[in-house]
C-alpha positions, 0 to 999 in steps of 0.5 A: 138183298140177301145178305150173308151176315153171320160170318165169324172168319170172314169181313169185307173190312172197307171198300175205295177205288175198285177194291175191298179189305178183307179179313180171311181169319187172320189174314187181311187181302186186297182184291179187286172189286168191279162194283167198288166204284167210290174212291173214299179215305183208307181210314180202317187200319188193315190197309196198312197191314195186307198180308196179301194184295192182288193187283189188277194189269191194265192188259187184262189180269194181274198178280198177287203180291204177299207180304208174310202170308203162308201158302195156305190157310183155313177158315171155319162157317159153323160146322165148316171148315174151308181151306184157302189159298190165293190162286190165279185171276184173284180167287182165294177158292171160297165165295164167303157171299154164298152163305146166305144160300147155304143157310137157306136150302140147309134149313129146307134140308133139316126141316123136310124129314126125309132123306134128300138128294142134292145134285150141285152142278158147277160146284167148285171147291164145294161150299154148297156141297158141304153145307148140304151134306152137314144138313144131312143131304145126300150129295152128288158134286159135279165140276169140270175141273179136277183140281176143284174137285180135288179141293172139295174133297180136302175140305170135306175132311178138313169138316169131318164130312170125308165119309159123308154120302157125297159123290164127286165127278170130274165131267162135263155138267151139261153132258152130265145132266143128260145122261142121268136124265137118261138113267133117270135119276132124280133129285129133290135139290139141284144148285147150279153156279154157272160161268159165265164162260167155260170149256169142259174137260173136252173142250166144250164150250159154255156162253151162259147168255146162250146156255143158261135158259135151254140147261135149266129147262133141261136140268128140270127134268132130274127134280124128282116127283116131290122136289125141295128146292132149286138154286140158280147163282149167276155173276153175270152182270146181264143176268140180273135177278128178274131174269132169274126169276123169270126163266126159273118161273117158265122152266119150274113153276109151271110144272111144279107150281111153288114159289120163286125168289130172285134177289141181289146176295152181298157182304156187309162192309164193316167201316161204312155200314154198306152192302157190297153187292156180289152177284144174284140168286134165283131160288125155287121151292115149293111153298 
């Protein structure tokens, strides 16, 4: 498991009965956690000092209850500044998991002596675009939603990255792709952090299990002659690493060549020495 270990603002404190303590700065939340399935004693003292708690509807959903927690807040990784605010279905709009990709394709970036493109599909409040441009990638950061790529570009200056070379583009990722294809454009990096479900800015509708496959064999076709690296995410309970790491070895290595890893990514929980499992990663790159 690759595990993102060298957080400073953030811990998952403890796990019992389906949700964890965390510590975001100075701030402690409980949040819901499908793979918290033990029931063990509250015995780390932050159960007690939640600022924030969001609890989960039996009818699907839930809400955040508060308790002296201010509407936002931020949290630092290394050079990195994220601002926080807990929004609906439990997010707080950072994955603190998705470090451990962070360092890796950052170290590739700063070890290739290049000048790199990065494309980062699905690319949220833009954790990965940040950690891309900090390493000294040159970034093109594509969501569906405008509010998320809204929230990307406060967090570029709240990390002094406002005037770094990324480019934001509220679209459809999927149309995107096909039309730079089109363009021929090309990249020497593309991560992708797919949903499981999702509409574009137009309605379209995304089902990972039937898209997932036909859009990384199409997304191949913008890595450039000389690529560094590819990143699949999945949250998706059936994509499990093996999958990643097969489709990625159909649709990469066999034209490429290089190397693929496939692996769980999770969080260390501090009260009991655990590893909390969050998701799966596909990594491509040329070995």
């Amino acid at each position: 498991m690759w595990i993102a270990n060298n957080w400073k603002d953030y811990e998952v404190l403890d796990t019992s009965n389906g949700e964890k303590l965390e510590r975001w700065g100075d701030f402690i939340l409980v949040r819901p956690d499908p793979q918290v399935i033990w029931n063990t004693p509250h015995k780390n003292p932050g159960w007690k000092k939640k600022n924030g708690h969001y609890h989960r509807s039996t009818k699907g959903g839930g809400e955040w209850e508060f308790f002296h927690l201010p509407q936002e807040w931020s949290i630092s990784y290394n050079e990195l500044t994220f601002r926080l605010k807990p929004f609906s279905f439990k997010h707080t709009g950072l994955f603190p998991e998705q470090a451990t990709n962070w360092d890796w394709f950052s170290n590739l970036i700063r070890q290739a002596n290049r000048p790199i493109k990065v494309l980062n599909l699905f690319a949220y409040t833009g954790g990965a675009t940040l950690s891309a441009a900090a390493a000294g990638a040159a970034v093109t950061h594509v969501d569906a939603s405008k509010g998320m790529v809204g929230w990307a570009k406060e967090n570029a200056v709240a990390s002094n990255l406002g005037d770094a070379p990324i480019r934001y583009l509220v679209d459809d990722c999927v149309k995107f792709v096909e039309r730079e294809i089109r363009r021929g454009n090309r990249y020497d990096g593309i991560i992708m952090d797919p949903p499981s479900y999702g509409r574009g800015p137009k309605g379209e509708i995304w089902k990972i299990e039937e898209s997932i496959y036909p859009f990384i064999e199409l997304t191949t076709k913008l890595l450039s002659e000389n690529p560094l690296f590819f990143l699949v995410n999945s949250y998706t309970t059936g994509l499990q690493p093996a999958v990643l790491s097969y489709m990625m070895n159909l649709c990469i290595t066999k034209k490429f060549g290089g190397t693929v890893e496939a692996s769980e990514i999770g969080l260390p929980v501090k009260e009991n020495g655990l590893v909390l499992p969050c998701g799966a990663s596909g990594r491509w790159y040329l070995s």
